[in-house]
C-alpha positions as CSV (number, residue, x, y, z in Angstrom):
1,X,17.5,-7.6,-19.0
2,X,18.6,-7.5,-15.4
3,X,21.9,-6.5,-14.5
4,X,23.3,-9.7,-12.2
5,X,26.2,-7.7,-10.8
6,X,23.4,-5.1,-9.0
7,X,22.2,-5.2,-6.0
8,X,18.0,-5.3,-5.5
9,X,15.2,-2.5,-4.8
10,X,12.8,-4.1,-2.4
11,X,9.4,-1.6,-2.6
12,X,8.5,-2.3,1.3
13,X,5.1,-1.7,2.1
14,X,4.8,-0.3,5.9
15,X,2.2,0.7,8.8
16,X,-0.7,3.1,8.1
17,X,-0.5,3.8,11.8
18,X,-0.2,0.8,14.3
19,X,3.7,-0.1,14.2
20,X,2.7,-3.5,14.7
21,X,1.3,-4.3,11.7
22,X,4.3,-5.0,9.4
23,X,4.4,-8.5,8.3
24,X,7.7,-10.6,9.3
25,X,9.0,-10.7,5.6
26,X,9.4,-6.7,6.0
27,X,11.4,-7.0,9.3
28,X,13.3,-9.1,8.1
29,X,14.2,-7.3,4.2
30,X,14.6,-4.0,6.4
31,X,16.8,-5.9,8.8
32,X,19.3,-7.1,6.0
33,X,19.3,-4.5,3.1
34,X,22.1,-1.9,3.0
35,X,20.3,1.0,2.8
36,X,16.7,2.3,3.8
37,X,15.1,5.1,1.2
38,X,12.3,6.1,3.2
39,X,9.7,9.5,2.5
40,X,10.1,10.3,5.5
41,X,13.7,9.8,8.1
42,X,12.5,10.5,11.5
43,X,9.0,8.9,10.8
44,X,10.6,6.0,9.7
45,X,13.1,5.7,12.1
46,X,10.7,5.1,15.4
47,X,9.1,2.2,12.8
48,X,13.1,1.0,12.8
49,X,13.8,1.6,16.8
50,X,10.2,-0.4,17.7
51,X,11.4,-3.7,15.9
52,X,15.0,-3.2,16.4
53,X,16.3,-2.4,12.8
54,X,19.7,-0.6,12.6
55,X,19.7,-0.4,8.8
56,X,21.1,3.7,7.5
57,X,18.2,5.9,6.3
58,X,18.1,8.3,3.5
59,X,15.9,10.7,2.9
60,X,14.0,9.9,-0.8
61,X,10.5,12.2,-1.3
62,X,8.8,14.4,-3.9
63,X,11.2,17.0,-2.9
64,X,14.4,15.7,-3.5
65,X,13.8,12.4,-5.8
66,X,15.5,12.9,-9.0
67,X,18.8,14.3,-7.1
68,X,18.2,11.4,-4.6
69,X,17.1,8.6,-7.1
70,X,20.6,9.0,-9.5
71,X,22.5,8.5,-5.6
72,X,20.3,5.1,-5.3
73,X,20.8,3.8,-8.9
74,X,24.1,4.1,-8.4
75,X,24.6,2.2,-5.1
76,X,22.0,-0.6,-6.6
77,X,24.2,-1.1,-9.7
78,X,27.4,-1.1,-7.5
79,X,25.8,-4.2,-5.4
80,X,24.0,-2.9,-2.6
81,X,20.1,-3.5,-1.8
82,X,17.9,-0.9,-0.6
83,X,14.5,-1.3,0.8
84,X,12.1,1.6,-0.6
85,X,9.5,3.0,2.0
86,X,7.3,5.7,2.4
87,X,5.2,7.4,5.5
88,X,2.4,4.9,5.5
89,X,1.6,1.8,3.7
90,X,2.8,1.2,0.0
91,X,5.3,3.5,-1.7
92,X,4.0,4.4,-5.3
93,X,0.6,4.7,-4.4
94,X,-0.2,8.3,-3.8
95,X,3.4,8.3,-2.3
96,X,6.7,8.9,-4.1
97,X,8.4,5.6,-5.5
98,X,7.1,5.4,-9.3
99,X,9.9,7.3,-10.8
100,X,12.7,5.4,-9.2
101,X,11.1,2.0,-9.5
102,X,11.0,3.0,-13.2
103,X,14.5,4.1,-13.3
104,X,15.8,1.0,-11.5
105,X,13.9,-1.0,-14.5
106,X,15.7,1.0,-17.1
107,X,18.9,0.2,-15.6
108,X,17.9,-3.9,-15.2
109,X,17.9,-3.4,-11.9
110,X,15.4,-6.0,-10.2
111,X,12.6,-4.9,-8.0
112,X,11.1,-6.7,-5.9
113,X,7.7,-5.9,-4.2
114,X,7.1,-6.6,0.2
115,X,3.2,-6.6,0.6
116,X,2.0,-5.8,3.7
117,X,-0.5,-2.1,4.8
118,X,-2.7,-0.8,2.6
119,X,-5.1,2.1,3.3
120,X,-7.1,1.4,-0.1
121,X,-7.3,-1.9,1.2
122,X,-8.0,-1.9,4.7
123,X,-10.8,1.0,3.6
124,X,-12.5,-1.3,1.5
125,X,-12.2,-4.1,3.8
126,X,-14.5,-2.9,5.9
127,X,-17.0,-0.8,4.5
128,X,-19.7,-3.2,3.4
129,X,-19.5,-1.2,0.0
130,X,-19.1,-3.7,-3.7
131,X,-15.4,-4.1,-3.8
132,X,-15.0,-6.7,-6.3
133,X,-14.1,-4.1,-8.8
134,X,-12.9,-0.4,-7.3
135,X,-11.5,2.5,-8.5
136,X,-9.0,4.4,-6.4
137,X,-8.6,8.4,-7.2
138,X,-6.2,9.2,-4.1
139,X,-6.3,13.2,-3.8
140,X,-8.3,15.1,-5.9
141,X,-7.5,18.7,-7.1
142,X,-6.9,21.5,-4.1
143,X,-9.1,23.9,-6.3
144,X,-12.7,23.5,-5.9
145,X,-13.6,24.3,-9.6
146,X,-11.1,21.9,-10.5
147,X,-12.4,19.2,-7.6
148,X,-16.0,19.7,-9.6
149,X,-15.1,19.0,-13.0
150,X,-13.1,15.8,-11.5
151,X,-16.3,14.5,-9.7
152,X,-18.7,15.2,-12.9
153,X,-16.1,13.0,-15.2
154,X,-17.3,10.4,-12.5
155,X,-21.1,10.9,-12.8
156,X,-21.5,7.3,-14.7
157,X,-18.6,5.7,-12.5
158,X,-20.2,2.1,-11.2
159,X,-17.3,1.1,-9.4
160,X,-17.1,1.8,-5.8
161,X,-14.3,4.8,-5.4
162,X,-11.6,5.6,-2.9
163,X,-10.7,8.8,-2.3
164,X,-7.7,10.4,0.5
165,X,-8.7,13.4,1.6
166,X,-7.1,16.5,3.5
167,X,-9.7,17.5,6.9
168,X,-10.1,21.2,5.9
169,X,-11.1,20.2,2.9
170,X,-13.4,17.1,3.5
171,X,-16.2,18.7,4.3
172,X,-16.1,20.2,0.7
173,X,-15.1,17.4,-0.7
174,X,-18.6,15.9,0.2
175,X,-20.8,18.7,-0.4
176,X,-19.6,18.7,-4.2
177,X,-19.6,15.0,-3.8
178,X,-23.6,15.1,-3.4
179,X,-24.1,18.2,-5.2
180,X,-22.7,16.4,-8.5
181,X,-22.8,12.7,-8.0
182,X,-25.7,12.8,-6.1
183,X,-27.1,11.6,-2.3
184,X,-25.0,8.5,-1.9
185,X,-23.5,5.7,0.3
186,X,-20.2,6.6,1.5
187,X,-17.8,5.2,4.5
188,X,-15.7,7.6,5.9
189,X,-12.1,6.4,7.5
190,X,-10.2,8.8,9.9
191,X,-6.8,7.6,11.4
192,X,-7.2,4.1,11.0
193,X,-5.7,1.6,12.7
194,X,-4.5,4.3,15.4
195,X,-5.7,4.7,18.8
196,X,-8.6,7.8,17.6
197,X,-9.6,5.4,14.7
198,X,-13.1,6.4,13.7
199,X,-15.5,5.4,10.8
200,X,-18.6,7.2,9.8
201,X,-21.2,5.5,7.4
202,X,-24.1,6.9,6.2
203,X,-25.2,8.9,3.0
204,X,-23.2,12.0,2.3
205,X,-25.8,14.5,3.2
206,X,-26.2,12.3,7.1
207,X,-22.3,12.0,7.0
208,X,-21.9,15.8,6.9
209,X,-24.6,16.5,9.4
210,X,-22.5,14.2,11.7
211,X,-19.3,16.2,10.8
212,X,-20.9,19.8,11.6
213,X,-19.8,19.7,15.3
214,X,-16.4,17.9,14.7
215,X,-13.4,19.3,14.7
216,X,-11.7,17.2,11.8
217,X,-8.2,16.1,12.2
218,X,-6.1,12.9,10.9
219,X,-5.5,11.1,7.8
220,X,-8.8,10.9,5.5
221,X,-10.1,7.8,3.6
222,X,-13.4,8.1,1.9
223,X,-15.0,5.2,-0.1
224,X,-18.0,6.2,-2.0
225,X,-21.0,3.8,-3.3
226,X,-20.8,3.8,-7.4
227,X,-23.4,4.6,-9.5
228,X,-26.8,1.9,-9.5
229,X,-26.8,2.1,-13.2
230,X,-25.3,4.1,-16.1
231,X,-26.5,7.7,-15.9
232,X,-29.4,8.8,-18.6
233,X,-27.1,10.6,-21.7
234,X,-29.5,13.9,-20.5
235,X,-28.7,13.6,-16.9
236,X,-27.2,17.1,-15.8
237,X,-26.3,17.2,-12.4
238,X,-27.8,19.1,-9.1
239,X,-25.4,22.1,-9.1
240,X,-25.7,23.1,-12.6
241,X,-29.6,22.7,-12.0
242,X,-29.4,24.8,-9.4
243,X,-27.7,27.5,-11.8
244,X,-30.1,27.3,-14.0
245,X,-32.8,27.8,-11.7
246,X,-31.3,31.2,-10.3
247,X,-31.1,31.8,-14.4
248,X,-34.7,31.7,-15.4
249,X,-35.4,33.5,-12.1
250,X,-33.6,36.3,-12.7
251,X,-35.3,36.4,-16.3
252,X,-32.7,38.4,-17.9
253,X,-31.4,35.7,-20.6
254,X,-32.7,34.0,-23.3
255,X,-32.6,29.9,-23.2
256,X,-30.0,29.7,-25.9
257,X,-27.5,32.1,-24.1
258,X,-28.2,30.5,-21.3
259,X,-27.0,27.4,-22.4
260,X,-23.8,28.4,-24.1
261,X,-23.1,30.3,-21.3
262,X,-23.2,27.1,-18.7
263,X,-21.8,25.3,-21.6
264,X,-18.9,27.0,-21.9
265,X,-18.1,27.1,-17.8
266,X,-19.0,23.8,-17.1
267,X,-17.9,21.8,-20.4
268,X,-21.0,20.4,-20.6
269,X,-22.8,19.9,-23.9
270,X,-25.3,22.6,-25.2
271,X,-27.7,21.0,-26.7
272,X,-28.6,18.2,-23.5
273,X,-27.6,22.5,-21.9
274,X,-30.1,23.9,-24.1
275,X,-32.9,20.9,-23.9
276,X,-32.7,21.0,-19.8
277,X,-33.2,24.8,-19.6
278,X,-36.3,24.6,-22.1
279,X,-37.8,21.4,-19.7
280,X,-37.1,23.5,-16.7
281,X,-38.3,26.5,-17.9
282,X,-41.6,25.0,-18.8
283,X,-41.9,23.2,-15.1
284,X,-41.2,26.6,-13.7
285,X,-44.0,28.2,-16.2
286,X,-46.8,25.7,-15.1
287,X,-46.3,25.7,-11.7
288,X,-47.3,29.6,-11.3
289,X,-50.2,29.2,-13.9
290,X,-51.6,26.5,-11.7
């Protein structure tokens, strides 16, 4: 039940990039709260000195959020309003803001969302890519065997995805992307909306061939095709093909240790393991009889 006495959390969504796009609604709320909580002071501030908004800032980020977030319930529930921001677009989306939104509801404290940037949004806008129904993943793991198990729980994903991604690792990023999900469409977004904007299109494999003499830099959004249909229950994907090849050429393993062994590193199941190793080994048999 909300607290009548306490002031209100606006959750103010703000530029990926160009300070000009910021709709008049969020000038305005910015303009009259009492307090900014923004991810990030100085970034936010030139946002504050290009529209000419005087409102205090205060820092609120991943680092310093549940100190920070007790200082903000208390000022909401003595009266005053503060507008919550982050670096880019909408706070709570890949960006700190969840846990004091959810604190502010505890204490029926009303929040009210701003609209406005969206990199999901503007990504999806323009890639040409099925965006009726989408699935955003923001970053996935830093690890590369963690990355790999992420992207095989997505082998029978439809949807069209959204991923953010860091530049040293995007090159990576899409050679595990093809490796496990396969060859397909993807639109990559770098520094949208900013003066270097670029977007590359293509299928993974062209995309990184276009990426082999860059020097990558900027923010990274990457929307990726979904599957064409759901995946075959003995589908195993190209990497752990790959490992099993190397396997039956080194010819030092029996089939059924050979699939408890990739089993039990991959998480896959043994027996659609054990059935692919037997079908390989067999392809691999009659090509050097014939």
């Amino acid at each position: 039940m909300r607290n009548p006495e306490s002031g209100v959390l606006y959750v103010v969504s703000t530029p990926i990039g160009n300070l000009e796009d910021i709709t008049l609604r969020a000038l305005r709320i910015l303009k009259e709260v009492d307090l900014i909580a923004a991810e990030g002071v100085s970034h936010s501030r030139k946002l504050c000195q290009k529209h000419g908004i005087k409102t205090k800032l205060i820092s609120y980020n991943q680092h310093n959020q549940r100190r920070r977030g007790a200082e903000l319930i208390r000022r909401l529930k003595s009266g005053l309003d503060v507008a919550l921001v982050t670096n880019a677009g909408t706070p709570g989306v890949s960006d700190p803001g969840a846990l004091l939104i959810n604190q502010a509801v505890e204490e029926g404290i009303q929040v009210s969302p701003i609209p406005g940037p969206s990199a999901v949004i503007s990504a999806l806008s323009v890639s040409g890519l099925r965006a009726e129904r989408f699935l955003f993943l923001g970053f996935l793991s830093h690890s590369s065997s963690k990355r790999k198990k992420e992207l095989k729980n997505l082998i029978a994903e439809q949807r069209t995805m959204v991923f953010f991604e860091a530049p040293h690792r995007l090159k990576s990023m899409l050679m595990d992307l093809k490796d496990i999900l396969g060859d397909r469409q993807v639109v990559l977004l770098r520094e949208m909306t900013k003066i270097f904007e670029e977007i590359k299109r293509g299928l993974a494999s062209d995309v990184l061939k276009q990426l082999e003499l860059d020097s990558i830099k900027g923010e990274i959004t990457l929307v990726v095709a979904g599957g064409e249909k759901k995946m075959d229950e003995g589908f195993i994907d190209r990497e752990t093909q790959r490992m099993i090849k190397r396997l039956l050429k080194e010819n030092n393993i029996s089939v059924k240790d050979m699939a408890t062994r990739i089993s039990e590193e991959k998480g896959l199941p043994y027996r659609r393991l054990y059935k692919k190793c037997l079908d390989m080994k067999k392809e691999m048999e009659t090509k050097q009889v014939s």
